[in-house]
N, C-alpha and C positions, 0 to 999 in steps of 0.2 A: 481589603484585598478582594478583587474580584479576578472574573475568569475573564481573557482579552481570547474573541473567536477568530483564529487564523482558518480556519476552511471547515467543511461539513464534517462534526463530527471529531476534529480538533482543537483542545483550548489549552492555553497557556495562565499559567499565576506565577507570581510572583509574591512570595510570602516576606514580609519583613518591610516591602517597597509603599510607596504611598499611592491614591490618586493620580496627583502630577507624572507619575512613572508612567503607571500604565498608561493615561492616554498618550503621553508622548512614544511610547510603545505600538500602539494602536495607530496613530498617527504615522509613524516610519514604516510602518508596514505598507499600510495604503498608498504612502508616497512610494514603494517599489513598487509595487503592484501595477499604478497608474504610467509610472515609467515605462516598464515591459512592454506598455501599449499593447494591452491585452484588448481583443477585440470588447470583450463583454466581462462580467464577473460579479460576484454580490458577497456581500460582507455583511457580517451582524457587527455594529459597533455600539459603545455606549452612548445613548441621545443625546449626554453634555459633549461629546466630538463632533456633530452634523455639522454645525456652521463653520467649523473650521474644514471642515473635510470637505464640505462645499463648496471653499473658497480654491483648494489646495486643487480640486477636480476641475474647477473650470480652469485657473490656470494652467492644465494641464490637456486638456481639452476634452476632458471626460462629462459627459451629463449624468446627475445622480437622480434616482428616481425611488422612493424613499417606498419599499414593501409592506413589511407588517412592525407593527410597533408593538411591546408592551411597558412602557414606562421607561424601566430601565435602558433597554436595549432598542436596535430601531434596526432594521435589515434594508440597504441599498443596494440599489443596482447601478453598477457602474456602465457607461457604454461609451467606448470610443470617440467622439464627434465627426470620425468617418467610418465607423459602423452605421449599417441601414436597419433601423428597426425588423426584426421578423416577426411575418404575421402568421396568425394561428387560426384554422379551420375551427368551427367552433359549432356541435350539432347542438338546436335545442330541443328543449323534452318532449315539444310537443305533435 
């Protein structure tokens, strides 16, 4: 049993269920999410999810752009394919 991250700060378990649940859980999620045609949004999923959720984004027209990893888990950004990237000012130190 592990914990499936629906947003900052919020997680879901499912005690008693397998693996196959949760990612399939994990999975229908991200499929609304990418529905709503949310401009932008990021998600922490389980690594064994990426290549499906990769496939599930592009036919939906979402770009994933894969944030910080630690083994288990892997943090995505999702972005529209008619959202414009935004750019960020950026002072350096010296």
């Amino acid at each position: 049993m592990r914990h499936i991250h629906l947003d900052n700060g919020l997680r879901l378990r499912f005690p008693g269920r397998g693996e196959d649940f949760d990612q399939g859980v994990e999975i229908g999620m991200l499929a609304v999410l990418m529905d709503s045609q949310q401009r932008e949004f990021t998600r922490r999923i389980a690594s064994a999810n990426v290549d499906q959720v990769r496939a599930i984004a592009k036919q939906m027209g979402y770009h994933v752009v894969e944030d910080q990893a630690d083994g288990e888990f892997v943090d995505l950004i999702f972005r529209h394919s008619t959202a414009r990237p935004q750019l960020k000012l950026v002072h350096s130190a010296g």
